[in-house]
N, C-alpha and C positions, 0 to 999 in steps of 0.2 A: 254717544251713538247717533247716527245721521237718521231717523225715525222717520222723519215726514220725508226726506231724499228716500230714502225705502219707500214709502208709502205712495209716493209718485214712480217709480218705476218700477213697481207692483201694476199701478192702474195701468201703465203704457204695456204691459204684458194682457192685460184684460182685454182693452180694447184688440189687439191684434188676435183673440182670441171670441171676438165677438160677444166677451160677457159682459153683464151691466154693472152685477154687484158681485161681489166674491165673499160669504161665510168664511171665517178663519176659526177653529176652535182648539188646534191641538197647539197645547201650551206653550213649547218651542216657538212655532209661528208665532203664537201670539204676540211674543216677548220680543223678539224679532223687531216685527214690526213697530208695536207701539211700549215699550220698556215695561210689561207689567207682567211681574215674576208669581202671582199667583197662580192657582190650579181649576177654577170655573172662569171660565169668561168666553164671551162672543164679539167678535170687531167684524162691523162688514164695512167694507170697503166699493165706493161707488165714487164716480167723479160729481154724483147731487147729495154726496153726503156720509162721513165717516162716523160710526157709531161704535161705543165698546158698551156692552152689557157685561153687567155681573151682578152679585146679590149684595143683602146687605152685609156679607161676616168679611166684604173686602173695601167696604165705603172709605175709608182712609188711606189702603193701601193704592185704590185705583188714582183718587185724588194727586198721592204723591209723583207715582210713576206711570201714568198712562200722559201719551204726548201723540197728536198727531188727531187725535179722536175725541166726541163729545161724551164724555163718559153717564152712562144712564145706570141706576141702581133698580134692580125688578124684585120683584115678589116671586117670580116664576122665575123658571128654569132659563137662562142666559139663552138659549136658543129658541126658545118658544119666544120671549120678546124679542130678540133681534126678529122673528118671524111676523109677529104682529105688529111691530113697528115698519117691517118692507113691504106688509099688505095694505098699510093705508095711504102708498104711493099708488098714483095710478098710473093706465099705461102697461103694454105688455113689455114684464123683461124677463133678461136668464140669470138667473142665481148660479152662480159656480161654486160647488160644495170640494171638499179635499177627498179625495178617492179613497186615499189612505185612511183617513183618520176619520169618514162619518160613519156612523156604523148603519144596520140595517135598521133598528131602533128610532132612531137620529132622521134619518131619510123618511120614516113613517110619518115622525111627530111633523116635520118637514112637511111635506104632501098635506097632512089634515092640516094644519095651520095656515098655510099660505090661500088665496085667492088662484083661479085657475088660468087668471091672464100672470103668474109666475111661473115661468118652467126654468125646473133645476135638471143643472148641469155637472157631473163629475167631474174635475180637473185633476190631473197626476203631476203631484211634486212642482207644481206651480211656485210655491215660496223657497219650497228646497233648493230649486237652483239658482235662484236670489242669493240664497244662502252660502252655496259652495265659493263663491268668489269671497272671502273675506275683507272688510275693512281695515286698516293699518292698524286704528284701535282694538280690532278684535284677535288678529295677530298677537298684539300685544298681552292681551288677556292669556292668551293659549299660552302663548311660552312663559307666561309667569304659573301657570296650572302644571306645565311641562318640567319648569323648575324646580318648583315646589315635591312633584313627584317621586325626581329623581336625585332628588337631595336624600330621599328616605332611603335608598340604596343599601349606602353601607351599614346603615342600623339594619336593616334588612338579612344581609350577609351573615351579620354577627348574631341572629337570631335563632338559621337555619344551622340546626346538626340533630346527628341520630337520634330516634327514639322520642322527638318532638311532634307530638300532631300541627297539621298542617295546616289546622284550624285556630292554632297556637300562635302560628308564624303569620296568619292572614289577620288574626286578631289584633296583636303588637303593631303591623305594620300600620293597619288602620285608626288606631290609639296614637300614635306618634303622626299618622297625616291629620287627623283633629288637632292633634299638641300646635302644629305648624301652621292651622291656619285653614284646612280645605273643608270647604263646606260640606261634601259628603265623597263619597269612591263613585267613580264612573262607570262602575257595574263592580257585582261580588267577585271581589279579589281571587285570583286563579293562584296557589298553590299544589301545585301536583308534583309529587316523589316516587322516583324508582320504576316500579311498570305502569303508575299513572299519571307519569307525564307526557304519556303517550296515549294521552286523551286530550285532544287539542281544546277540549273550555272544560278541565277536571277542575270543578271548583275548590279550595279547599274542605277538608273534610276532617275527618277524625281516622285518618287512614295516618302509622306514624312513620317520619322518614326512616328509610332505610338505612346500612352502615354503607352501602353504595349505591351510586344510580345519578343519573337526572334529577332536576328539581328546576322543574317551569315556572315563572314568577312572574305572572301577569297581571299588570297593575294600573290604576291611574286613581286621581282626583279630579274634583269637580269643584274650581276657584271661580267665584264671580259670574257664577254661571258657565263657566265654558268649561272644557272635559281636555284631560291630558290620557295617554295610553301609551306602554310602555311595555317592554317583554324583556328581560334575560332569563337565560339558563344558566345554574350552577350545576356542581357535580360534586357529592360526597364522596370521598376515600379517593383513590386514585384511577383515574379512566384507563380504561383499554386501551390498546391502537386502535381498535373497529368507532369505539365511541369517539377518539381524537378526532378519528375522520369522518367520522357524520358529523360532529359539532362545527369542522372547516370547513365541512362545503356547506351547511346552511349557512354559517356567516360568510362565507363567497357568494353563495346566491342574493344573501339579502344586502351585499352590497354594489353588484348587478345591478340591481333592482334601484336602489338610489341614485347611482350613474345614470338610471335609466328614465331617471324625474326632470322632466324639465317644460315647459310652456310647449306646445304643438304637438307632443307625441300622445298617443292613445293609450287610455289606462291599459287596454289589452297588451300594449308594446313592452310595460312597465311588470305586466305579471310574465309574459314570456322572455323577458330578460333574466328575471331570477330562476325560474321554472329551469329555464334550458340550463344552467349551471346544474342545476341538482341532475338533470336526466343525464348529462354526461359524466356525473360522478355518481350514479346509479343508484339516485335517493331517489329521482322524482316519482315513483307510485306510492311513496308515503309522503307527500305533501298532496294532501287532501282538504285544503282550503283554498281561498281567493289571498292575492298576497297583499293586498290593503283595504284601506276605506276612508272616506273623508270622516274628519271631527271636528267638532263646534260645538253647537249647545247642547249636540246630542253626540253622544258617544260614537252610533255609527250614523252616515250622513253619507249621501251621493259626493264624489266619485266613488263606484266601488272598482278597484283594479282587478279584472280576471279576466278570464278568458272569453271573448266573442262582444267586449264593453267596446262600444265604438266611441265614445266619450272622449273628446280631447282635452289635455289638462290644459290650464290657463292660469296666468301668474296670481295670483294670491289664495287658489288653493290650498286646503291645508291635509294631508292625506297621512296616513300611516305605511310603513313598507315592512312586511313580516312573513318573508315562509317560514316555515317548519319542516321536518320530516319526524313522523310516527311511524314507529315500528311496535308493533300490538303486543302485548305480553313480554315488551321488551323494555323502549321507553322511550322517551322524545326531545325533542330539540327547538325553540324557535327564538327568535330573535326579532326585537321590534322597536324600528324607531319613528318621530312625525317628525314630518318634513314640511315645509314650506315652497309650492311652486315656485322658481324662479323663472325667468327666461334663457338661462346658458345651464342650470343646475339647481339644485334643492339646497333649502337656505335648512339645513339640520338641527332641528331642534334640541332634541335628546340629547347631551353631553355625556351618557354616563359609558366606560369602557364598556367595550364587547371581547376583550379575551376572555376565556374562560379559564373560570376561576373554582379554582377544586379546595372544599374545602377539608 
């Protein structure tokens, strides 16, 4: 990974931004930036000087993988010394803290610590959209986290049948993504059957499937650090005509929606391309989510595709495409695959069929 290239067009975002030094702490970034996969750490980043704090229960692991930065070991809390360490610069500057990620806490200890010729400044999603353009190696990571995923599929399939909890199904699934290699699930695996599949993040539960119904199967791993996401629907016993055709127009919509991926169009373009399929086959007031989002080191990540996002997509993107339609007390539907920006079209990750399959 290109670390110090990050680390330089990180600072050229500062300066355009009038800040001096930028605090990094929420661990994604961190890792980002300078390769260091543990859970306390502080890097600030300045063109008089790159610093990563962290304590001593990481002294070996900073050694190994921290690149880009002078790595210091503190007694104190990683932020309190990167603060003590930027108040014995002198000189008035702006600290640029992460909007998101410091808390009010954080901003206190901030303020007492520092000298009053530093004034701290909030920045929003400043590394995030660093982020959203992917490197061809981090590509590479994704689709092998993507693969890895959707290889568990058919053992998946062969798991789910009646009078199984759900909790059962999400268990196995994540037993066999250890067996294969993934370092952890990219959030609590969603199994939902029958009338709760028509709860768009029904985790699994101990709720058992039904002898008929939906069965949502929302899934990913977490390889090398990077996060795969993935959604089919199955259907126990034999579907309806009412069910055939909700299950066809979501999978028309969500393939809309993929047509709809490409370099220069706006995420908003990409959710009302799948949207407007469902509203003219007269599903869309039960699709009540956004129809994507970007993934990387985090599960969800800017772009998010929905409605009023003026956001334009840009080739090495890496985005999810997934409506749904819920119907309450009845059951639901959604389909999901990651895509890769191209410039003509989306380079499709996810290999695994989309007919639906009844078991």
């Amino acid at each position: 990974m290109d670390y110090r290239g990050r680390q330089e067009r990180l600072l050229e975002s500062l300066a355009d931004q009038k800040i001096d030094v930028l605090l990094v702490t929420h661990p994604p970034n961190v890792r980002y930036l300078c390769g260091f996969t543990g859970s306390t750490a502080a890097l600030l980043l300045g063109n008089d000087g790159r610093r990563f704090f962290t304590d001593g229960r990481y002294t070996q692991q900073a050694k190994e993988q921290v690149e880009g930065a002078r790595v210091v070991i503190s007694r104190t809390n990683p932020v309190t010394a990167a603060a003590q360490w930027l108040g014995e610069k002198r000189g008035q500057q702006v600290l640029g803290v992460e909007a998101e990620h410091t808390s009010l806490a954080t901003r206190t200890a901030l303020s007492r610590a520092l000298p009053r010729t530093v004034r701290i400044r909030p920045v929003s999603n400043l590394v995030e959209r660093h982020r959203m353009l992917k490197e061809a190696a981090e590509i590479e990571k994704i689709r092998a986290a993507v693969l890895l995923a959707s290889g568990l599929f058919d053992h998946l399939v062969k798991s789910v049948r009646p009078g199984i909890y759900e909790s059962d199904v999400a268990a196995e699934l994540e037993y066999q993504a250890r067996k294969a290699g993934a370092d952890e699930m990219s959030f609590p695996t969603i199994i939902a059957a029958g009338t709760r599949s028509a709860l768009p993040h029904g985790r699994a539960s101990r709720h058992r499937i039904p002898q008929r119904g939906f069965v949502v199967c929302d899934f990913g791993v977490i390889l090398d650090g990077y996060c795969s996401d993935m959604t089919r629907t199955l259907y126990v016993g034999r579907p309806s005509e009412q069910d055939r055709r909700m299950y066809q127009a979501v999978h028309a919509a969500q393939q809309a929606g993929l047509d709809a991926v490409r370099a220069g169009v706006s995420a908003a373009d990409v959710d009302r391309a799948s949207r407007s399929v469902l509203r003219r086959a007269g599903w869309a007031r039960y699709f009540t989510h956004s129809t994507g989002h970007g993934v990387g080191l985090e599960i969800h990540e800017p772009p998010r595709l929905a409605a009023g996002q003026r956001e334009l997509l840009s080739v090495g993107m890496v985005v999810t495409v997934e409506p749904g339609a819920y119907v309450p007390e009845q059951g639901g539907v959604r389909i999901e695959d990651m895509v890769v920006v191209g410039d003509h079209g989306p380079d499709i990750l996810t290999p695994t069929s989309k007919e639906l399959i009844a078991i």
